[in-house]
C-alpha positions in Angstrom: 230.0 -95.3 75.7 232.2 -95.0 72.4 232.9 -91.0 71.2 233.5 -91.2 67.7 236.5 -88.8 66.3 235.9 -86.4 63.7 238.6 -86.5 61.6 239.0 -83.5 59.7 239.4 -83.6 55.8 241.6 -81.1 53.9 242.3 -80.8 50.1 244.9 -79.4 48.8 245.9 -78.3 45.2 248.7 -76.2 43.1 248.4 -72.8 42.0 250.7 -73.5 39.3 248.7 -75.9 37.1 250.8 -78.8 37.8 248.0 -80.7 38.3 249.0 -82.1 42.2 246.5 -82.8 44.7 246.7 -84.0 47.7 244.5 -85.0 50.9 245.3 -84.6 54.8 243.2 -85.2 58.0 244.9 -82.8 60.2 242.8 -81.1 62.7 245.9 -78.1 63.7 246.8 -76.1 61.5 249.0 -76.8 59.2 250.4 -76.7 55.3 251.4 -78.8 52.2 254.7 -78.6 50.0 255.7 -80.5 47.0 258.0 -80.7 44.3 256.7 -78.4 41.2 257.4 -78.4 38.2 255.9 -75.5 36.9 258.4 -74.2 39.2 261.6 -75.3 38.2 261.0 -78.4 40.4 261.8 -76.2 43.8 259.3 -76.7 46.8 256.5 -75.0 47.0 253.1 -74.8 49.2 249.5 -76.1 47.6 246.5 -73.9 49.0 242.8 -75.3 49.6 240.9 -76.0 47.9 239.1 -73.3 46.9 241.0 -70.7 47.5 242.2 -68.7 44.7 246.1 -67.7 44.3 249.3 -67.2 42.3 253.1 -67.8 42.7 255.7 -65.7 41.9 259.7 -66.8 41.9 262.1 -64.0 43.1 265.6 -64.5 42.8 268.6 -63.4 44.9 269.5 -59.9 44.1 272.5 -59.8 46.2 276.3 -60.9 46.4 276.5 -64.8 47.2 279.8 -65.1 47.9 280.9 -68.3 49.1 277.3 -69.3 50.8 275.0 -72.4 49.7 272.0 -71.2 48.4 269.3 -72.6 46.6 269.4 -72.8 42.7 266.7 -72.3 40.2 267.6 -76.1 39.0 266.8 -74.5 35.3 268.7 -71.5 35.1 271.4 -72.1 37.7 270.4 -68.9 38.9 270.2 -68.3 43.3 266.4 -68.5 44.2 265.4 -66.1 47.4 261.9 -66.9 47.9 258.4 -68.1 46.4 255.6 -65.5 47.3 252.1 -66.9 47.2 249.7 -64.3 46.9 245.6 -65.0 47.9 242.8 -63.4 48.4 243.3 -63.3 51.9 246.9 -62.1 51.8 250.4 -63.1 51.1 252.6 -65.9 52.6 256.3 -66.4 51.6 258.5 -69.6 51.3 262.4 -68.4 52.1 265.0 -70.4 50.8 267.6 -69.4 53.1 271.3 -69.9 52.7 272.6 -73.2 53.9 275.0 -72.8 57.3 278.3 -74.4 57.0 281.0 -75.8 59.7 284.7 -77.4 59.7 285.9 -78.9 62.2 289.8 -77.9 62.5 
């Protein structure tokens, strides 16, 4: 006897008007990211489809220092996090400094 799978299909899509979509047939639970422009081209989550929401850019308030830390590619400015807000709640993608080793 032959079980057929069911193979979940999700869609995702930006927030930010940037017009990417994409399609995954993941049955755990899991998340997109992309490149996006409307973003200053750092990576950010897509949502379902369906599923209303808005970004919002934050950047680093506090003294960098020597640290590697991700720049707002526009502005040259250090970028702390993208908060996606839903209707469900909030989620946020940390861009955390970069750890750094020599080897003397």
């Amino acid at each position: 006897m032959t079980v057929p799978l069911i193979q979940p299909t999700n869609f995702w899509y930006c927030p930010n008007g940037c017009g990417k979509e994409d399609v995954t047939h993941e049955a755990r639970p899991h998340s997109r990211f992309h490149p996006c422009p409307r973003m200053r081209g750092l990576t950010v989550p897509m949502l379902q489809r369906g599923v209303k929401g808005k970004m919002e850019l934050f950047e680093r308030e506090d003294y960098i220092g020597k640290e590697m830390v991700q720049l707002d590619p526009e502005r040259g400015r250090p970028v702390t996090q993208v908060v996606t807000t839903r209707d469900d709640g909030q989620d946020a993608t940390v861009y955390a400094p970069t750890a750094t080793a020599r080897g003397d």
